[in-house]
N, CA, C and O atoms as a DFTB+ gen file, in Angstrom:
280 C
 N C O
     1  1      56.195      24.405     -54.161
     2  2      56.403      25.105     -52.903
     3  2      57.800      24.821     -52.348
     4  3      58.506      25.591     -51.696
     5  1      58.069      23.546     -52.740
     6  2      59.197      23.150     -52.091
     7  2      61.102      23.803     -52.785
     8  3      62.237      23.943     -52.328
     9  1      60.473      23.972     -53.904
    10  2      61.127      24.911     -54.821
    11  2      61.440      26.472     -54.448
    12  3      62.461      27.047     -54.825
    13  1      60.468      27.046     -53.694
    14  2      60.257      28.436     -53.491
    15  2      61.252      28.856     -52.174
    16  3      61.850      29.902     -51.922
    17  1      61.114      27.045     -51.164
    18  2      61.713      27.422     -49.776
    19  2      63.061      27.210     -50.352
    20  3      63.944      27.958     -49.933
    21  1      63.402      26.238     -51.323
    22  2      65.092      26.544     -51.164
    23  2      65.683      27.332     -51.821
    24  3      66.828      27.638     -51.489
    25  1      64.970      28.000     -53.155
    26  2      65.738      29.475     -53.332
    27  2      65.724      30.224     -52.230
    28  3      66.595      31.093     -52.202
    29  1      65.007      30.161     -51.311
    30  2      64.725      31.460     -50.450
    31  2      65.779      31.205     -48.962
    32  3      66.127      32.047     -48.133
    33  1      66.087      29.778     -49.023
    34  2      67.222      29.072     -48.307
    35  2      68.665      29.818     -48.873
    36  3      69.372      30.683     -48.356
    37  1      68.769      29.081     -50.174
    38  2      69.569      29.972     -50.613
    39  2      70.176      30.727     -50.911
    40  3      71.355      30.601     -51.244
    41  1      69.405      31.952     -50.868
    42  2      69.384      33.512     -50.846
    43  2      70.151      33.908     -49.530
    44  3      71.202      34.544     -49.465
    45  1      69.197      33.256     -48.211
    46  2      69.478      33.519     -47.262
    47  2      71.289      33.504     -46.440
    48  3      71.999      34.041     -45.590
    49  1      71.224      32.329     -47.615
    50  2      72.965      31.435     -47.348
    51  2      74.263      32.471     -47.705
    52  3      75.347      32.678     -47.160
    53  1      73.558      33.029     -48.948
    54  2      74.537      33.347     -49.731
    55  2      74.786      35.404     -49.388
    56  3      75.696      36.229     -49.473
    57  1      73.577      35.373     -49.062
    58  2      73.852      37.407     -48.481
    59  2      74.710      37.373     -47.658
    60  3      75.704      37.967     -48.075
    61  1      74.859      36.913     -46.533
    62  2      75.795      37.463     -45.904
    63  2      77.021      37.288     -46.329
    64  3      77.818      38.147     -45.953
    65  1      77.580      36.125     -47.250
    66  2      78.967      36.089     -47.701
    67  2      79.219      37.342     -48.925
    68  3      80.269      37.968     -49.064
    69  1      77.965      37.511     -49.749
    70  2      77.625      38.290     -50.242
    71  2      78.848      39.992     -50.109
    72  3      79.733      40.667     -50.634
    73  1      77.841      39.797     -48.869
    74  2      78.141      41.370     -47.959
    75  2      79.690      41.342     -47.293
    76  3      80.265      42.425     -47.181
    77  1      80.331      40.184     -46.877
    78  2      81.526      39.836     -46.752
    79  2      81.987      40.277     -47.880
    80  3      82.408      41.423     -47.717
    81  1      82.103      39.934     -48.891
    82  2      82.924      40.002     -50.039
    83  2      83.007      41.406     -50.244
    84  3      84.179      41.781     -50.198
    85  1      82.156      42.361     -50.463
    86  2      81.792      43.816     -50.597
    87  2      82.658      44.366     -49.829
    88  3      83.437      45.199     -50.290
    89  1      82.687      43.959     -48.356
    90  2      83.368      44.940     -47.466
    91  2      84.405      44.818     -47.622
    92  3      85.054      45.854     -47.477
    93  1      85.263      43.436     -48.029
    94  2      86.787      43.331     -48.171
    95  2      86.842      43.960     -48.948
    96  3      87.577      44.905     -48.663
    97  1      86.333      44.039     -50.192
    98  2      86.663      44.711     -51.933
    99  2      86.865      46.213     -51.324
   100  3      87.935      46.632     -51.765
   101  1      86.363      46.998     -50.641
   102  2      86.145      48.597     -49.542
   103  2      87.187      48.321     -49.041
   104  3      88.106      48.951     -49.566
   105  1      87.518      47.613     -48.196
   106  2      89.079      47.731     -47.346
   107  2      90.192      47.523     -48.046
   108  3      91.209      48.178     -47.818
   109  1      90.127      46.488     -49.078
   110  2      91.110      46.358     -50.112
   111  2      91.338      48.105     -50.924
   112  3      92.380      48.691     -51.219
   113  1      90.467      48.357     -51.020
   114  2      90.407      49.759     -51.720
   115  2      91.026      51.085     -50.731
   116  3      91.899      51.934     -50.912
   117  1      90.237      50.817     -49.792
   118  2      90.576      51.967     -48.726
   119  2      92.130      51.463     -48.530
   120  3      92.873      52.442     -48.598
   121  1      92.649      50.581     -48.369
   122  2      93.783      50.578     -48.028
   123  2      94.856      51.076     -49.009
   124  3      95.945      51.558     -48.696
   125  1      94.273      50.843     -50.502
   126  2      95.029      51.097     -51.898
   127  2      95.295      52.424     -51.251
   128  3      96.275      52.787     -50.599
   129  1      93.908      53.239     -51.666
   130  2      94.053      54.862     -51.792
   131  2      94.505      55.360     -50.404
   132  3      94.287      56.572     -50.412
   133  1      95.181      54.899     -48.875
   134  2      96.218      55.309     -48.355
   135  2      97.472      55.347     -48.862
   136  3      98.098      56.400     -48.983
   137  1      97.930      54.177     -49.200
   138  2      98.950      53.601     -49.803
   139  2      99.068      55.379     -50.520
   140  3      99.574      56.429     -50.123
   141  1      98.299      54.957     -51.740
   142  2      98.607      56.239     -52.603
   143  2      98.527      57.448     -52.596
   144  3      98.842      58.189     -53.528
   145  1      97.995      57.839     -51.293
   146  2      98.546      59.039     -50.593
   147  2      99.443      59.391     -49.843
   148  3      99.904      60.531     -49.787
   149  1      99.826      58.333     -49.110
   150  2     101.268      58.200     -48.711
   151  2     102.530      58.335     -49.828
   152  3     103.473      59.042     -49.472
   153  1     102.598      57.718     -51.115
   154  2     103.366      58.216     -51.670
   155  2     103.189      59.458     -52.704
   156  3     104.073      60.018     -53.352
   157  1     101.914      59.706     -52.675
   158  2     102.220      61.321     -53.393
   159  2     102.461      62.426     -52.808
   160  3     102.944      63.482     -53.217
   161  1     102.053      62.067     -51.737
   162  2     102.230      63.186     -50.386
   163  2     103.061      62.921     -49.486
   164  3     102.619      62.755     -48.349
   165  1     104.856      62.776     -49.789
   166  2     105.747      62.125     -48.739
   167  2     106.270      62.999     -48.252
   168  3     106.866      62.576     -47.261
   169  1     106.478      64.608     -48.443
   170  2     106.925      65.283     -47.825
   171  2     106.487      66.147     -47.117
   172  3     105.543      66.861     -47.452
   173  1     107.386      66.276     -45.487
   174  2     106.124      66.886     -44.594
   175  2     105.621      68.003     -44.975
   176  3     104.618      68.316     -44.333
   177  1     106.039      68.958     -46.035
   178  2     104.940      70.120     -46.239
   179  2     104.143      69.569     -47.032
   180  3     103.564      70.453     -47.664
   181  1     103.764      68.426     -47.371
   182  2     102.695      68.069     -47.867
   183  2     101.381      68.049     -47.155
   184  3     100.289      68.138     -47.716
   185  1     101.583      67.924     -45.866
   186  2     101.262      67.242     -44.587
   187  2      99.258      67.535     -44.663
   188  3      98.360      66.693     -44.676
   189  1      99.202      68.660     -44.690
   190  2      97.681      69.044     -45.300
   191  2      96.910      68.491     -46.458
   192  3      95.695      68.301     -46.509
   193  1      98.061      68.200     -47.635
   194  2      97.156      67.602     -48.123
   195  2      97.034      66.233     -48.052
   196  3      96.028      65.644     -48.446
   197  1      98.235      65.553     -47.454
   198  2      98.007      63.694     -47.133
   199  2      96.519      63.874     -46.067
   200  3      95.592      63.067     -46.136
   201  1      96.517      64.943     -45.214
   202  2      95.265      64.668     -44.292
   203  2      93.812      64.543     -45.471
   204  3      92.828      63.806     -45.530
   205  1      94.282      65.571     -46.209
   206  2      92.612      65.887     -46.964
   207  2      92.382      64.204     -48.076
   208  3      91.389      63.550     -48.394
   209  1      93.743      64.079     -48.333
   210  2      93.582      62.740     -49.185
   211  2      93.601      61.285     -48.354
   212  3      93.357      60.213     -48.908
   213  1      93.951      61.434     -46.843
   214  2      93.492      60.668     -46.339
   215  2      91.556      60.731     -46.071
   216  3      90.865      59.713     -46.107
   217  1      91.065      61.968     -45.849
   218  2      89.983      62.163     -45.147
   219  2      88.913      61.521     -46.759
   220  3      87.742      61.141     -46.776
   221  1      89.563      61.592     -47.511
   222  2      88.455      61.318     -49.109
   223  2      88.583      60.110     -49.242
   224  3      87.709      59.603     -49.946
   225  1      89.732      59.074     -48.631
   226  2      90.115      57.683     -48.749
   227  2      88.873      57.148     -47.798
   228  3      88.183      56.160     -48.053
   229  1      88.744      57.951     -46.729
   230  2      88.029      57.532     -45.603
   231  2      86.789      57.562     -46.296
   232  3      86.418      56.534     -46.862
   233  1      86.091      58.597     -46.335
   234  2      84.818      59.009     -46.764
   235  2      84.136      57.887     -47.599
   236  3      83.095      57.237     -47.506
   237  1      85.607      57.980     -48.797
   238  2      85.072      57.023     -49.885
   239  2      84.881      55.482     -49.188
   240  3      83.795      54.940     -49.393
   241  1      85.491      55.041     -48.695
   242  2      85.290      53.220     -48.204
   243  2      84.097      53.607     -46.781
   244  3      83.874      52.599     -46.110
   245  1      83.425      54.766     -46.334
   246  2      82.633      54.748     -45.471
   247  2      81.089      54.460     -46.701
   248  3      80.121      53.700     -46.680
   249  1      81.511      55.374     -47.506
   250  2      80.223      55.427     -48.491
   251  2      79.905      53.902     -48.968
   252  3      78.828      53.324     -48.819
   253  1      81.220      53.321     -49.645
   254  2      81.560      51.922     -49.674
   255  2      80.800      50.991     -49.576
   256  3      80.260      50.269     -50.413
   257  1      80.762      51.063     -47.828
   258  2      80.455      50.244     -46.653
   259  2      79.104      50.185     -47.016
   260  3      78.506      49.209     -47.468
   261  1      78.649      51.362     -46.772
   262  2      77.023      51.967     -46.684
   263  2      76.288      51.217     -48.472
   264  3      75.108      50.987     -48.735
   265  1      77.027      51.098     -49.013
   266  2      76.315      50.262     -50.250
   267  2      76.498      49.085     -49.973
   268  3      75.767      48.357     -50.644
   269  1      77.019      48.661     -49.420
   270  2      77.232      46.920     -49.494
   271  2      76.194      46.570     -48.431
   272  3      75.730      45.441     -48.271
   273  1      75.804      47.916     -47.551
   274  2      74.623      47.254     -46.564
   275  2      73.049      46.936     -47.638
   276  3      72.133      46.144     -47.415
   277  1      73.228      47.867     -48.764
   278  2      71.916      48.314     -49.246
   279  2      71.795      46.854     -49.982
   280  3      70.791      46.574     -50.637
């Protein structure tokens, strides 16, 4: 029994750093794929599509997020 409470101690210890780690790895990312829309898209008639490749940078590290809760 006493076995059962400290995996379950354990478990408990370790999810939330868990879920820490996840979300940086998402912001680390989300921040990449600005980065790299900023330089493929540097000129202002680009300007529409840095928004749309910003808005998929977004999307993607929102979706991200939403797995690291699951």
């Amino acid at each position: 029994m006493r076995f059962l409470i400290s995996i379950a101690v354990v478990i408990l210890l370790c999810a939330p750093h868990a879920w820490a780690d996840c979300k940086s790895d998402c912001q680390e990312n989300y921040e990449s794929e600005l980065d790299s829309c900023k330089e493929q898209y540097d000129d202002p008639d680009d300007a529409n599509e840095l928004l749309m490749c910003n808005n998929d940078a977004k999307s993607e590290y929102e979706s991200c997020i939403n797995e690291c809760k699951d």
